[in-house]
N, C-alpha and C positions, 0 to 999 in steps of 0.2 A: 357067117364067119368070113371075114376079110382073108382073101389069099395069102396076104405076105404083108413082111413089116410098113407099116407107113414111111412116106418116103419125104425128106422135108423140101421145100417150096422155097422156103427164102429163112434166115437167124439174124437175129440182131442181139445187142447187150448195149447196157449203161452200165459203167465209164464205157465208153474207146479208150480213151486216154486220162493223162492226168487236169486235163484244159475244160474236159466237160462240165457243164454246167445244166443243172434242169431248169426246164423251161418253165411259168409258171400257169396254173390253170385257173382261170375265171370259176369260182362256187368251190375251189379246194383251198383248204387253209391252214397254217402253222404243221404241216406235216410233210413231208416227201414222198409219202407211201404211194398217195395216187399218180402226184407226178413219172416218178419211178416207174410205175405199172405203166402209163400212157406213155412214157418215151421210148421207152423196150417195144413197147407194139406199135406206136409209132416208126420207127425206124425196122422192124421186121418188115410190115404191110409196106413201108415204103420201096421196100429193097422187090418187092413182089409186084407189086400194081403203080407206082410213081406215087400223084399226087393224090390225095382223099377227092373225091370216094374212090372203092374199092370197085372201078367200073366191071361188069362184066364176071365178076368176082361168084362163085357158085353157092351156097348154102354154108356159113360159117359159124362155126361156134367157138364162144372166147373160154378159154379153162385158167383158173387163177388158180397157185399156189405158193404159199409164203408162208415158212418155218416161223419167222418173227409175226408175222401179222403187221397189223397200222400200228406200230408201239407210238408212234408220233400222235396220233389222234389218240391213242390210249393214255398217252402222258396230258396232253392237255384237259381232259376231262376230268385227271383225275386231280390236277392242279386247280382248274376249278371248282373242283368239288371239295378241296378240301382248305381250301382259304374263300369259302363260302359267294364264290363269284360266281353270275349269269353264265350259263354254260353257253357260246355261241349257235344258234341254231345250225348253220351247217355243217360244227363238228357230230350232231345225230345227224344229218345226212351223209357224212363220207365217213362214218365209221363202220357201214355198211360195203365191204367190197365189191359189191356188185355196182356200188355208183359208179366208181371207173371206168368199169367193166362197159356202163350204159353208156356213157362218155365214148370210148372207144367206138362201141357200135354206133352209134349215132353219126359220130365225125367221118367213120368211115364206111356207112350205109350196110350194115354186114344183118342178116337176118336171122341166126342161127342162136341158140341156146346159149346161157351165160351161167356158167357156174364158177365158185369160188370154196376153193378146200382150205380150210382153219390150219395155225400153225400146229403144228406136228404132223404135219401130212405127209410123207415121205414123196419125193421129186424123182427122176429119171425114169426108170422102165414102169415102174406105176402111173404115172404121168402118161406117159402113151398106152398106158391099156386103157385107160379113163379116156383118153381121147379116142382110141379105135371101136370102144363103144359106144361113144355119143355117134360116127360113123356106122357101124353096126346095127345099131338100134334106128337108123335112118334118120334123125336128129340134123344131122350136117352131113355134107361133102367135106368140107376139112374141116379143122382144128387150129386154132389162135393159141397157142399152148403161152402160158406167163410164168414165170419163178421171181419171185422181190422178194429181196431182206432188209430190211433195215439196219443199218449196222453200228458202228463205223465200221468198215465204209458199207453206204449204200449198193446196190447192186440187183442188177434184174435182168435177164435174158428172156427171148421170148425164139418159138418157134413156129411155122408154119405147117403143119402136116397134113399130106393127104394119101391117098392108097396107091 
């Protein structure tokens, strides 16, 4: 049982402002959802450790959660599915959220568990119990905590927690 509440490392979000713009990612496409996800954790890790990788960085584990889910990849699938069009082979690979996820870990050398909770999953203090027990359960030293919505407007926060 961890002593006391997790304590956060470093926060980021998309927008900052009105001027933001995502970035886009090589094997992601017609969607924003992973974007989203990777610039929220992008700009957390960076506010914590500078440039990728996460030198020196302890046993991390990444935790997605997002009320809407990839509605983006969900719409395009189902645009091709029903005007009888070649569904793009790597909208089946990113409509799996943990491709991000691996993306993230990858870019930023993080060795720790990747889970991802479907929409309706409730955010805030449930969110940190789910991360103090991937902690708990020896899994990681901290937590990559994510939130994304697809909206309008888009929007995703990410946090860094450890004990």
């Amino acid at each position: 049982m961890l002593a006391g509440p997790l304590r956060v490392l470093a926060a980021a979000r998309w927008p900052d402002g009105p001027e933001d713009e995502l970035p886009a990612i090589a094997g992601f496409v017609e969607s924003a959802f992973s974007p989203l996800v990777a610039e929220a954790a992008e700009r957390c890790l960076r506010a914590r450790y500078g440039a990728p990788p996460a030198a020196g960085a302890p046993r991390t584990a990444l935790l997605l959660a997002s009320a809407s889910g990839d509605t983006g990849t969900a719409d395009a699938l189902a645009r091709a599915t029903a005007t009888g069009q070649r569904v793009a082979p790597l909208l089946f690979f990113q409509s799996n959220p943990n491709a991000v996820l691996g993306h993230v870990a990858a870019r930023w050398q993080l060795d720790g568990p990747v889970v991802a909770l479907g929409p309706g999953f409730p955010d805030g203090p449930e969110l940190h119990e789910r991360a103090a027990l991937l902690i708990e359960d020896g899994d990681a030293e901290q937590v990559l905590v994510i939130t994304a919505v697809q909206g309008p407007p888009d929007r995703a926060g990410a946090v860094l927690l450890a004990p």
